[in-house]
Wavefront OBJ file of the C-alpha trace (Angstrom):
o trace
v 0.000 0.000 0.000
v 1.191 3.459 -0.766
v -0.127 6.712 0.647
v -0.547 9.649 -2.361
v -0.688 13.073 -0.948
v -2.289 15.549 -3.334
v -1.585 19.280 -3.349
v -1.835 21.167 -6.656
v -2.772 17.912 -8.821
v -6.620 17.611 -7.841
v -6.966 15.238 -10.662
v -7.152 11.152 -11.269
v -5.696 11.012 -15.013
v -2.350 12.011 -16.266
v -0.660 12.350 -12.413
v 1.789 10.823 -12.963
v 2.978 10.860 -8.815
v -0.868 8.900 -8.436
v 0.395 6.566 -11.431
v 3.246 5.224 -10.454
v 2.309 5.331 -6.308
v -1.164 3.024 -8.002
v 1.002 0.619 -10.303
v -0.820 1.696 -13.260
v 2.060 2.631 -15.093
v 3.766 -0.196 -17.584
v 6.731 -0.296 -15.175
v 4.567 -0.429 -11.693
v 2.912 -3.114 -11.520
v 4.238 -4.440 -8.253
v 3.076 -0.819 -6.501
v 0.062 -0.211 -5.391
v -2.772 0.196 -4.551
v -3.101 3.719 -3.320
v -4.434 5.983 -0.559
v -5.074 9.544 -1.884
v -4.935 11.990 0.971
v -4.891 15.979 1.003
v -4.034 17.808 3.758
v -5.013 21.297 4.459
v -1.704 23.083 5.883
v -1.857 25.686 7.896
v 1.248 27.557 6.699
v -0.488 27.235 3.164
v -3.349 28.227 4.261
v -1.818 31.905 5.552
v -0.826 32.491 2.100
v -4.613 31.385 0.925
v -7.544 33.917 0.499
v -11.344 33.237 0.344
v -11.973 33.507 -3.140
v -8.594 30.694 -3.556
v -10.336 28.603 -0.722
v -13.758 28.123 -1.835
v -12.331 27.007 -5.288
v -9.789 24.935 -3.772
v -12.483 23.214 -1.859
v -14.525 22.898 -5.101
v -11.653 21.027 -7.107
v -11.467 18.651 -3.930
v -14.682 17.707 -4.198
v -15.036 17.088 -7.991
v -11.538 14.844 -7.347
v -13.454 12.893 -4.659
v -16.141 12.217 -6.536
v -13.710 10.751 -9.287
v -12.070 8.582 -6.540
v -15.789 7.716 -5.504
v -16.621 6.800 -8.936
v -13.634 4.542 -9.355
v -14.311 2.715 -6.300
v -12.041 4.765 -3.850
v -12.564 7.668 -1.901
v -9.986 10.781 -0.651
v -8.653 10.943 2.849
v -8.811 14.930 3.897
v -7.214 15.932 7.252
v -5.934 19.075 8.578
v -2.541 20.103 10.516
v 1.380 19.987 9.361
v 2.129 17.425 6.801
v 4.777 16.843 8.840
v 2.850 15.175 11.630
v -0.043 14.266 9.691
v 1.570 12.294 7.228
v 3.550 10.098 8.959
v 0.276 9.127 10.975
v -1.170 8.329 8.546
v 1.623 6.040 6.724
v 1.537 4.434 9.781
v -1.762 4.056 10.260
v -2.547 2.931 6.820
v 0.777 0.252 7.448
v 1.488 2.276 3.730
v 5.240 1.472 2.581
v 6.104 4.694 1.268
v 4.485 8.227 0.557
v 4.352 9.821 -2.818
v 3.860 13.105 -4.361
v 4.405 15.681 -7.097
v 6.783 18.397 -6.790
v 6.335 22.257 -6.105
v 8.375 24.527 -6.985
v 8.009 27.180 -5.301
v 10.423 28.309 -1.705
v 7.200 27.382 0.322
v 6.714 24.370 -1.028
v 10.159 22.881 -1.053
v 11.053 24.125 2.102
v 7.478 22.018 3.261
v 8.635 18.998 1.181
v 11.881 19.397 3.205
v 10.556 18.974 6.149
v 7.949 15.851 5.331
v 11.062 14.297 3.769
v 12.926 14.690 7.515
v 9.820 13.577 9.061
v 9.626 10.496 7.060
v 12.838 9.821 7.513
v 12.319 9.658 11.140
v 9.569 7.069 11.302
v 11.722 4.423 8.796
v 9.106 5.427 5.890
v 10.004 5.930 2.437
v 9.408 8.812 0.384
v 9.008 9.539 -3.603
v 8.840 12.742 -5.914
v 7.912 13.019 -9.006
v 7.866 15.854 -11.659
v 4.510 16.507 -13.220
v 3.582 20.278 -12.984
v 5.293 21.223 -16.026
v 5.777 19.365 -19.105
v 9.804 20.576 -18.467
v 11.319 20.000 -15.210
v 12.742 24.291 -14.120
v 16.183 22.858 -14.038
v 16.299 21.404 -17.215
v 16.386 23.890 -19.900
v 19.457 25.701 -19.384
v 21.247 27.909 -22.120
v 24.316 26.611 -23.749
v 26.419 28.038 -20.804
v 24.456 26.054 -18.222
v 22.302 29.071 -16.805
v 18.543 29.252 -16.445
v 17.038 31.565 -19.231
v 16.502 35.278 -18.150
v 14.856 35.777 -22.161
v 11.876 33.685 -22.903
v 11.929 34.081 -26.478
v 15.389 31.833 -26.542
v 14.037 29.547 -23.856
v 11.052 28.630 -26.161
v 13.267 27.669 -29.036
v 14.737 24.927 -26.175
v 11.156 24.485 -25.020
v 9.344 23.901 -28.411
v 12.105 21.284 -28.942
v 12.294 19.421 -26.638
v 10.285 15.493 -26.753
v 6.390 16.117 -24.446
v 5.511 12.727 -21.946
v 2.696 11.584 -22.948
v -0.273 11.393 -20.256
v -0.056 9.085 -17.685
v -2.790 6.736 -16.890
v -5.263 6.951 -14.371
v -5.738 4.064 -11.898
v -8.560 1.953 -11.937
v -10.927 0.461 -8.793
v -7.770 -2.289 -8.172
v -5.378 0.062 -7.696
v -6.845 2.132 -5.124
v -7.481 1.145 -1.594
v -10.595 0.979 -0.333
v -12.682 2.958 1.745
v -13.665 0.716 4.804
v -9.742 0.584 4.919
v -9.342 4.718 4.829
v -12.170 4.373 7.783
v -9.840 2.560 9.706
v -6.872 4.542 9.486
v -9.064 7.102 10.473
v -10.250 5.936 13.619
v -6.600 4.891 14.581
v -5.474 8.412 14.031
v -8.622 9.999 15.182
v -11.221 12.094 14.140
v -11.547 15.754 14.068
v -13.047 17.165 16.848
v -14.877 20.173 15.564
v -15.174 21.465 19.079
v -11.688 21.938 19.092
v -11.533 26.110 18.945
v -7.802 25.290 17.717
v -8.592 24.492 14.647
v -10.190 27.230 12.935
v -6.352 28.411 12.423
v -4.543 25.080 12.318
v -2.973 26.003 16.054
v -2.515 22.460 17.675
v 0.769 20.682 17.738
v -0.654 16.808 16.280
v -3.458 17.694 14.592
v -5.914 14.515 13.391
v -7.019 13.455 10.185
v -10.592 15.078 9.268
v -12.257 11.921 7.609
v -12.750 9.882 4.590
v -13.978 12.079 2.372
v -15.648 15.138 4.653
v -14.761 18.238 3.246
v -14.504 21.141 5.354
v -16.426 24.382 4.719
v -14.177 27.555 4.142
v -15.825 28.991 7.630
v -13.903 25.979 9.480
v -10.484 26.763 7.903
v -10.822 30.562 8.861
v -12.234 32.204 5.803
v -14.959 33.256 4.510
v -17.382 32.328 1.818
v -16.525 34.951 -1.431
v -18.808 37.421 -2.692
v -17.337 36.578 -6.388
v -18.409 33.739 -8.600
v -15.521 31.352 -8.812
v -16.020 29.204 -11.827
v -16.361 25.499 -12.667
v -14.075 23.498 -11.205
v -12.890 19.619 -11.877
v -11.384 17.749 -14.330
v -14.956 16.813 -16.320
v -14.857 20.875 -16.241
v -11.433 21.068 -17.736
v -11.435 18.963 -20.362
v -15.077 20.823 -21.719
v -13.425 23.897 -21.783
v -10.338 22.878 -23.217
v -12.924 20.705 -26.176
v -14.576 24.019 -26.720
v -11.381 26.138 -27.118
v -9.490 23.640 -29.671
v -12.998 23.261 -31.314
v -12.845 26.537 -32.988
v -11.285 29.578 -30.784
v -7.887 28.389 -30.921
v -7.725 28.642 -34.239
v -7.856 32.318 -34.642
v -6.195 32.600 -31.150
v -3.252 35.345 -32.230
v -5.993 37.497 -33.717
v -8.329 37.628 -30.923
v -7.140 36.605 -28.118
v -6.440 40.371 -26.990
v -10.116 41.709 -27.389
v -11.315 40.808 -24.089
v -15.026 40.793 -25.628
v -14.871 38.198 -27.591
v -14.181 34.014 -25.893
v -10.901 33.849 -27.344
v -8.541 32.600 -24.638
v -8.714 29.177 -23.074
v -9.993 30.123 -19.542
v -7.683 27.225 -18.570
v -5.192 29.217 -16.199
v -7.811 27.928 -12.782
v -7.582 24.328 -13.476
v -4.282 24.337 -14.732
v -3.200 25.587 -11.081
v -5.586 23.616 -9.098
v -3.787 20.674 -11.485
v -7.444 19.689 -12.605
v -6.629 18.506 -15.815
v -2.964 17.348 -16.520
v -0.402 19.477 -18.577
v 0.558 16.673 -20.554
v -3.544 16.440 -21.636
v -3.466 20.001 -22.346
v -0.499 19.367 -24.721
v -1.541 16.274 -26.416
v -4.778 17.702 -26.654
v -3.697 21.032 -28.616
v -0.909 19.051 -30.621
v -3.893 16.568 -31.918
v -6.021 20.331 -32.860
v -2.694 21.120 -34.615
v -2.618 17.838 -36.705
v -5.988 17.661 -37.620
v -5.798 21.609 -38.886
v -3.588 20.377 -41.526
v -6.162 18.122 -43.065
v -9.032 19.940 -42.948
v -10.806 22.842 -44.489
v -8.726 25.392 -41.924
v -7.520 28.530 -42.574
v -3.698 28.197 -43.537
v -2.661 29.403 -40.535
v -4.072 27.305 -38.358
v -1.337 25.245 -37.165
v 0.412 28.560 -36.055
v -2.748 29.480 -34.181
v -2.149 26.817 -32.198
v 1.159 26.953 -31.766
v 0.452 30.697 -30.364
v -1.474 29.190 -27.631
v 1.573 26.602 -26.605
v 3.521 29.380 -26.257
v 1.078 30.435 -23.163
v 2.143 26.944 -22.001
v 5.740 27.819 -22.578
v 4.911 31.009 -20.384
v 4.078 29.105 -17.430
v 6.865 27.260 -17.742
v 9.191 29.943 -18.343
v 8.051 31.878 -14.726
v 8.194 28.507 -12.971
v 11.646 27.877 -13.526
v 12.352 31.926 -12.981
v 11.066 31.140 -9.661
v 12.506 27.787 -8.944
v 16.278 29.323 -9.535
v 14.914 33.155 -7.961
v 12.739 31.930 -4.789
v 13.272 35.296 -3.651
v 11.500 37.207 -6.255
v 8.172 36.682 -4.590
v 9.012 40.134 -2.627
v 12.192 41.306 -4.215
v 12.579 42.538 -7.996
v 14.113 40.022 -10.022
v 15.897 43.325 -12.301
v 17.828 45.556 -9.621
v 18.100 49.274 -10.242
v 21.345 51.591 -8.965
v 19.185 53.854 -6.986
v 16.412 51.925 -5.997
v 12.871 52.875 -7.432
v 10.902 55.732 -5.405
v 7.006 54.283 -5.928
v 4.423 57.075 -4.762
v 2.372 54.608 -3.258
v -0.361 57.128 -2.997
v -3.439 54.960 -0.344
v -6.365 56.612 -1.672
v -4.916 56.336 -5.501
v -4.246 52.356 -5.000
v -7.774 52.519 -3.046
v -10.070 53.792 -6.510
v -7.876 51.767 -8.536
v -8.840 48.382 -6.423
v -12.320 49.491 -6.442
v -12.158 50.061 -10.254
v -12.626 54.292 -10.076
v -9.879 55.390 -11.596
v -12.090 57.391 -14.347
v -10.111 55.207 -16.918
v -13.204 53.131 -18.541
v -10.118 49.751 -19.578
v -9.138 49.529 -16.053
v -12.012 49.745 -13.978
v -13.605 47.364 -16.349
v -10.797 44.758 -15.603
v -10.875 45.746 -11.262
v -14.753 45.219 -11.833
v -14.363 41.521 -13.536
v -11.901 40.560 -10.602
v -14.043 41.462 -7.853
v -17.078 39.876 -9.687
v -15.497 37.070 -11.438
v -12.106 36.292 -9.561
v -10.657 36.443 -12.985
v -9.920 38.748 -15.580
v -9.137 38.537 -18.696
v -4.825 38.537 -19.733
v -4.436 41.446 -22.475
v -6.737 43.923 -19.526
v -4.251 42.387 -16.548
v -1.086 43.567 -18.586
v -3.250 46.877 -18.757
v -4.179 47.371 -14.978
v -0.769 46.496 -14.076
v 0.878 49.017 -16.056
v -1.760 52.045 -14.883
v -0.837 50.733 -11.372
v 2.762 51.157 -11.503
v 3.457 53.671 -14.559
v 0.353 55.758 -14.288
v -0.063 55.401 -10.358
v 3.814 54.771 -9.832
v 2.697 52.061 -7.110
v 4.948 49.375 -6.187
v 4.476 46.459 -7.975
v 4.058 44.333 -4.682
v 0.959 46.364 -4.245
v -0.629 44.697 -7.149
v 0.614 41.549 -6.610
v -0.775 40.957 -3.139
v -4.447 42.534 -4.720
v -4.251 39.850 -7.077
v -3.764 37.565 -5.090
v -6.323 38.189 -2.939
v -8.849 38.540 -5.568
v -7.336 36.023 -8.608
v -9.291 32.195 -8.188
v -6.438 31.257 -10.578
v -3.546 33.197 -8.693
v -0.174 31.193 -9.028
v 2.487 32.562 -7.660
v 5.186 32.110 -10.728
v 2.659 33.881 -12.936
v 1.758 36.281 -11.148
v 4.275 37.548 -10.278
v 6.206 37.828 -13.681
v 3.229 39.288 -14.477
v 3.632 41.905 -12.280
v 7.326 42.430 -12.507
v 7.325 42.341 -16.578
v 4.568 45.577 -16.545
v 6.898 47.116 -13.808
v 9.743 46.576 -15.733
v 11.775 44.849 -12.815
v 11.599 41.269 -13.918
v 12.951 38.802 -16.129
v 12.748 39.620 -19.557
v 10.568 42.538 -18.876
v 8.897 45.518 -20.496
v 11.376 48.052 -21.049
v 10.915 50.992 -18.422
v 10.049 53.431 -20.949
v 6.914 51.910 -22.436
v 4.280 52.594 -20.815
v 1.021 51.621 -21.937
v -1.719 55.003 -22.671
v -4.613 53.175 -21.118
v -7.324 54.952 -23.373
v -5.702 53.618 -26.450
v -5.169 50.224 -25.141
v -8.973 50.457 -24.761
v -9.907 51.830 -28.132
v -7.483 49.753 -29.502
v -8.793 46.145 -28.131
v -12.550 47.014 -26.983
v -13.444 49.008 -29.742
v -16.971 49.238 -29.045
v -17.017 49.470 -25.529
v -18.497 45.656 -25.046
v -15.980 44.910 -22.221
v -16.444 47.704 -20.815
v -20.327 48.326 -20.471
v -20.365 44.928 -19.408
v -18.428 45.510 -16.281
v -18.958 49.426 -15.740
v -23.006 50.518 -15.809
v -22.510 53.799 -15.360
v -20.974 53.730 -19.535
v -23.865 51.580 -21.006
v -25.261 53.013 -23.634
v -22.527 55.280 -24.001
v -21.388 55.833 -27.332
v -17.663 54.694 -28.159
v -16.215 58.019 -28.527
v -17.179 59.014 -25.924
v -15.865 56.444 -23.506
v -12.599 56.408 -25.127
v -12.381 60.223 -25.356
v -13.233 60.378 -21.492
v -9.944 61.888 -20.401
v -10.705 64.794 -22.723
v -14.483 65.868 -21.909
v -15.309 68.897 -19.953
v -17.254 67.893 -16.578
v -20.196 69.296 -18.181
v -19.722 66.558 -20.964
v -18.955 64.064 -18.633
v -22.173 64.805 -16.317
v -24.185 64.754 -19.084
v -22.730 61.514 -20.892
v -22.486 59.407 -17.264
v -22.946 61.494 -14.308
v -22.544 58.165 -11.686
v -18.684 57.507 -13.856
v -15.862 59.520 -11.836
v -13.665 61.648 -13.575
v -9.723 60.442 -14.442
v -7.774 60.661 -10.964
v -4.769 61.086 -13.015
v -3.561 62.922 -16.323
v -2.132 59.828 -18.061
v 0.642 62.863 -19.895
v 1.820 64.264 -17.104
v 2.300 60.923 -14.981
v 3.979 59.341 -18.008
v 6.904 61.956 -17.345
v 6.793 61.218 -13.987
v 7.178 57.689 -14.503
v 9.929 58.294 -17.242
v 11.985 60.490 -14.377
v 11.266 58.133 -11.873
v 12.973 54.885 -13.426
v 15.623 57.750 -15.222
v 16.581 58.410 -11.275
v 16.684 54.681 -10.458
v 19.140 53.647 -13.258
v 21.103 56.765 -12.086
v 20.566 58.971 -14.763
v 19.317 62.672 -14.961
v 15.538 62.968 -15.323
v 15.918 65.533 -17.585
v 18.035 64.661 -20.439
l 1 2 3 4 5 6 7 8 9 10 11 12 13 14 15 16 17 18 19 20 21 22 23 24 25 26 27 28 29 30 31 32 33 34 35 36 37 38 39 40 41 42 43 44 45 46 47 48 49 50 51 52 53 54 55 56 57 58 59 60 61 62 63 64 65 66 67 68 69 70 71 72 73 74 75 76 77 78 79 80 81 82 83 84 85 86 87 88 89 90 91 92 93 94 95 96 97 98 99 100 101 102 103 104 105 106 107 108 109 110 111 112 113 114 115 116 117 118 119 120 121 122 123 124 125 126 127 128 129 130 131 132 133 134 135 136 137 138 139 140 141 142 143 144 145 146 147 148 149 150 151 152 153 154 155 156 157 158 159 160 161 162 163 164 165 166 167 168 169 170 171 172 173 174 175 176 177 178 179 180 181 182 183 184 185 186 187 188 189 190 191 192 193 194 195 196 197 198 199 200 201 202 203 204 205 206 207 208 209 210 211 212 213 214 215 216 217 218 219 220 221 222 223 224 225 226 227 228 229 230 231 232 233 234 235 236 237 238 239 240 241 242 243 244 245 246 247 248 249 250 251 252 253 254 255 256 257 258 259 260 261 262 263 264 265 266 267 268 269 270 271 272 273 274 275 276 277 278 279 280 281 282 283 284 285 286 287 288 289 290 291 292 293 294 295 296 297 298 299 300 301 302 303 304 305 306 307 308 309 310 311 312 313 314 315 316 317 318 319 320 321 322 323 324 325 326 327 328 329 330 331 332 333 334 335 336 337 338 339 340 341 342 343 344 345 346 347 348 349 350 351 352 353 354 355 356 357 358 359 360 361 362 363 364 365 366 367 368 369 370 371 372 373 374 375 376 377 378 379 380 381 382 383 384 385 386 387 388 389 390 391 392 393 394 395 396 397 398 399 400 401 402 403 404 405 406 407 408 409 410 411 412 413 414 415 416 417 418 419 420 421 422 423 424 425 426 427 428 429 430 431 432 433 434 435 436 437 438 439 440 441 442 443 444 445 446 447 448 449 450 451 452 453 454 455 456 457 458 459 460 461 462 463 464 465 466 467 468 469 470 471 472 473 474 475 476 477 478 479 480 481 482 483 484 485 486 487 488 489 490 491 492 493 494 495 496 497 498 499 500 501 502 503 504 505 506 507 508 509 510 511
């Protein structure tokens, strides 16, 4: 028997950790059968936020109903992995425990200390790669050095052989329930009296149950006021159907008009690890092939290969971070004399509400707080008014998104945020700074996006939402009296931005 802990793979099919730890591999057949278990950490879970919770719990239960439907079920308990799981190998008489690696400082410093734990109780341990189709440490540039330039580390990346998707387990190869039960008892059972638990504060905490999900309110948070999406792998692999069904194929064209459903909406299950990256892949390679033999435009096949460069992406900022751990607070791009942000409260207050008078923006602060998503061309825009237009620290941003995101992940993110503040790895250069009225003539021509998100504009016409930085307050009364005027002149804090980053490389501002 082997014990499978779970932490961002919340799927049955193409985990390749669950695989090998079930014997359903070619090469496994003497392993097996498994014990799924997730545990609910609580130094995770300070990192966590309510919006990342409730979906979190969602994903769990679409994978227990999987394990449910194969015969199995999913252990869930609560406390330090470190205590926890070693319980529970024990309990379960389990003869090693297996998981997938993390790559971020939290994570392996966690993974660390299981290992140690493990160690200490004679049971063995096994990690396997699975997040990414390309382990962080294994593109490299000819010099042996992590890549810095995406561009170059695609050429490696688009090269380089894909794994095809591992298989799922079947009823055999998983234990059964009356034996999770048992382990259970032996362990113990939460005792929801316990006033310790809310935050994870007691030294051997027990294992919850056999497959009794917590709700958010017993882990400390609260349930979100935005809608968080589908979750599961049934989920995933409908979405991803629908996207290579048509939308990928004029992905470079469209994917920037946030009006239209021309991006994946993948980015949530992909972190949750609802559906495996090695599916995604196979799935948009297949698309690919069968775009050559049918009545597709002819550039189809580089449509799709647009869209596996978003792959590439992720992997890209996961190895950034795997080699940079530190770049979660600190820029990754140092300047001379240090960059002096405004960091202005009641400026980075309108522009989380989405009141900045700048229609693009608060149309993209608007979908976050309603959605817990928004959509990638309007992040890049937000993110550059926050730090070029507001000159706010990027780390401002950052934390709001991840707050707010259901699809946060911290290697994205936060290139994200350091590319648009023109501190990161491979970033936007500091003088180009996006003029948020033409980014919103330019990709929401007719104001769709943004009368969907801001009422106060419906009905507006076009011009006049795009030309809002130039009306008179009379015009802007009578066009959309509820709609706040522009906080900022976009011209004059342009210059300002210009100086500021001059003064940070060490140069003079004015020449």
């Amino acid at each position: 028997m082997e014990l499978f802990w779970h932490r961002r793979d919340l799927r049955v099919a193409d985990n390749v950790g669950l695989a090998v730890a079930a014997g359903a591999g070619i090469d496994n057949a003497d392993r097996g059968p498994a014990a799924p278990v997730f545990v609910f950490d609580p130094d995770v879970l300070d990192h966590a936020s309510d919006v990342r919770v409730r979906r979190l719990l969602d994903g769990l239960a679409a994978l227990r109903d999987d394990y449910r439907e194969r015969g199995g079920d999913l252990l869930v308990a609560r406390g330090d992995p470190e205590t926890v799981l070693p319980r529970l190998a024990e309990a379960l008489d389990a003869e090693r425990v297996v998981w997938n690696r993390d790559y971020s400082g939290l994570a392996r410093e966690r993974d660390a200390g299981v290992r140690r734990a493990l160690d200490a109780v004679d049971v063995s341990r096994e990690a396997h790669h699975d997040a990414v189709l390309h382990d962080p440490d294994a593109i490299r540039t000819n010099a042996g050095d992590p890549y810095s330039v995406y561009s170059y580390y695609w050429k490696k990346w688009t090269d380089r052989a894909k794994d095809e998707p591992a298989p799922a387990p079947d009823a055999d190869a998983l234990v059964d329930p009356d034996r999770l039960a048992e382990a259970v008892e032996v362990v113990g059972a939460v005792d929801e009296s316990d006033p310790t638990l809310a935050d994870g504060g007691v030294d051997e905490p027990p294992v919850a149950a056999v497959g009794d999900l917590p709700a958010p309110s017993d882990l400390g948070f609260a349930e979100p006021d935005a809608a968080v999406g589908p979750a599961g792998t049934e989920a995933a692999r409908e979405r991803l159907a629908d996207f290579l069904d048509e939308a990928v194929f004029a992905y470079e064209a469209e994917r920037d008009y946030p009006a239209k459903d021309a991006t994946s909406r993948l980015s949530a299950f992909l972190k949750y690890g609802e559906i495996g990256v090695r599916e995604a892949y196979a799935a948009t390679a297949e698309a690919m092939s069968e775009a050559t033999s049918d009545a597709r435009p002819d550039d189809a096949p580089g449509q799709v290969e647009e869209f596996q460069q978003q792959l590439a992406w992720r992997e890209f900022y996961t190895q950034v971070l795997f080699h940079n751990p530190e770049v979660v607070t600190e820029d990754y791009k140092e300047y001379e004399e240090g960059i002096e942000w405004r960091d202005d409260p009641e400026e980075i207050a309108a522009w989380k509400r989405g009141e900045t008078g700048y229609p693009i923006v608060d149309a993209g602060m608007r979908q976050l707080r309603e959605e817990a998503f928004m959509h990638n061309r309007v992040r890049m825009i937000v993110a550059s008014f926050l730090t070029k237009d507001l000159l706010v620290d990027w780390r401002h941003g950052y934390e709001h998104f991840r707050e707010r995101l259901a699809d946060h992940d911290t290697a994205n993110d936060n290139g994200g945020w350091q590319w648009a503040a023109s501190t990161g790895t491979d970033a936007q250069p500091y003088f180009r700074i996006f003029n948020p009225m033409t980014q919103g003539e330019r990709y929401d021509p007719d104001a769709e996006y943004i009368a969907e998100y801001v009422p106060e504009l419906r009905g507006v016409d076009p011009e006049v939402v795009h030309g809002w930085h130039e009306l008179s307050p009379t015009q802007r009364a009578n066009a959309a009296p509820d709609y706040p005027a522009p906080i900022v002149d976009h011209s004059e804090r342009r210059e300002d931005a210009l100086a500021m980053y001059k003064r940070a490389r060490g140069e003079d501002p004015d020449e």
